[in-house]
C-alpha positions, 0 to 999 in steps of 0.5 A: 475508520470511523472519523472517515466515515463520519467527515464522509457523512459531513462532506455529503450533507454540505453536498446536498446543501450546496446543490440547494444554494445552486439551485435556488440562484440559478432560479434567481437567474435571468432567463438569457443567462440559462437560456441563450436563446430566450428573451432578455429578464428585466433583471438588472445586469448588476444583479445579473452579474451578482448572482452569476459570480456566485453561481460560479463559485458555488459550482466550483466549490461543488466540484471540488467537494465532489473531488474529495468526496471521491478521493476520501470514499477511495482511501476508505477502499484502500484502508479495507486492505482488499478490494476486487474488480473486474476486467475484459481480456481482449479475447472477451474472457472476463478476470477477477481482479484483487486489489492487495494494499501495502503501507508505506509509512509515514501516513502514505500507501506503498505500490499495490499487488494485483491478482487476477484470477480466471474461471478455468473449465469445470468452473475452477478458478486459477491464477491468470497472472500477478504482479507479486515479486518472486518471494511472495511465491504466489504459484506455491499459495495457488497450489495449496489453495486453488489446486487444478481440478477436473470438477468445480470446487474440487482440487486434487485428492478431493480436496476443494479450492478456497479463493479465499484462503488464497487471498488471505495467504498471499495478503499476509506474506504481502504484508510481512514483506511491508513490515520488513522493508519499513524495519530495514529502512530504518536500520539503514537510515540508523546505520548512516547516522552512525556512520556519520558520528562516529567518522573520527571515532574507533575503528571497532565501532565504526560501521563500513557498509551495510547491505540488505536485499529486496526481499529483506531476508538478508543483512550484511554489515562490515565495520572498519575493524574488519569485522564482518556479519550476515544475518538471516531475517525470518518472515516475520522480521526476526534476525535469527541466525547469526555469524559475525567474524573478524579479520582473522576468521574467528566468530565473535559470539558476544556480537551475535547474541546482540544482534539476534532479535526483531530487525527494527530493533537492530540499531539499537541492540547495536548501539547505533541510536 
């Protein structure tokens, strides 16, 4: 954050340089070239020529310092994991927007969750509408946090609404879910390699299939041998409970054990990397 901050600081004061340059050549200019309609400078059209190249390259270069100024101050906002705004319904009614960030991984920022929350009467606030995905369960975090009240800043039982308690929670569910798709993403990822080196290998370690679902809570994986396990991933991507059976029906508790454990560690406790 602070190496941001100061190469943001660095990138303003080459701003303020370079609009002083421009300036300072535009001054340089002749007067036909500012101002069509006066008269023509003595300046010599070479020079003329000279200094109006320069005049462009200086505005080319301001305007793409100004572009990444922006986009640098932008992923500044991001990095702050929550930003808010604000928005007009076509009926005229005016939303608080809030802006969740998730990580993708590999120095990239996943598809954002948007929140937009509404003044209800009595100055109560509830959520309008979101774009979380259903696990993320946001009803069930309004209901805790922003409850239907009759009277500003009181919900049901007394209790009082905490927009940001609200935000907090939802923000934390919406990051353990970004853990667990980057952990899943790279058991899958290990379990292909696997796959591939073990082609000609034996059939007890040769893994057939692996499969985990959007929410990543659950992990199924079949090997050659019949063998067949599902797991249960928990909020914070600990694989807890375990059944693995063979062909035969028969559970195999050795295995189980192994795979218990953090999801991104999974691959390994399996031998798969």
């Amino acid at each position: 954050m602070s190496s941001l901050l100061q190469e943001v600081t660095a990138r303003n004061t080459e701003l303020l340089t370079l609009r002083a340059r421009l300036s300072s050549l535009r001054a340089q200019l002749p007067v036909s070239s500012v101002t069509p309609s006066a008269a023509t400078s003595p300046t010599s059209p070479t020079s003329a020529s000279a200094a109006t190249l320069d005049t462009r390259i200086l505005t080319y270069t301001l305007h793409s310092s100004l572009s990444f100024n922006s986009a640098v101050v932008t992923n500044l906002y991001r990095l702050a994991g929550i930003t808010t705004f604000t928005c007009r319904e076509l009926s005229g009614q005016t939303l608080l927007g809030i802006r969740i960030e998730t990580w993708a991984g590999d120095g990239r920022f996943g598809k954002p969750v948007y929140i937009m929350l509404e003044q209800r009467r009595g100055g109560s606030w509830g959520v309008a509408r979101h774009s979380a995905p259903a696990w993320i369960n946001v009803g069930g975090v309004e209901r805790r946090w922003l409850p239907a009240t009759a009277t500003a800043g009181k919900g049901e039982g007394g209790k009082k609404q905490d927009v940001q308690a609200f935000v907090k929670e939802v923000r934390r569910r919406v990051g353990y879910w970004g853990r667990r798709r980057r952990a899943a993403e790279g058991f899958v990822k290990a379990a292909g390699q696997a796959r591939e080196r073990m082609e000609d290998g034996d059939a007890a370690v040769r893994v057939r299939k692996v499969e985990v679902d959007k929410e990543v809570s659950l992990v199924g994986i079949s090997w050659e041998d019949g063998r067949e396990a599902k797991a249960r991933v928990d909020e914070r991507g600990r694989v807890g409970r375990v059944v693995v059976m063979d062909k035969k029906g028969e559970r195999d508790g050795d295995l189980e054990r192994r795979m218990r454990g953090t999801l991104e560690g999974l691959g390994e406790r399996l031998g798969w990397s």
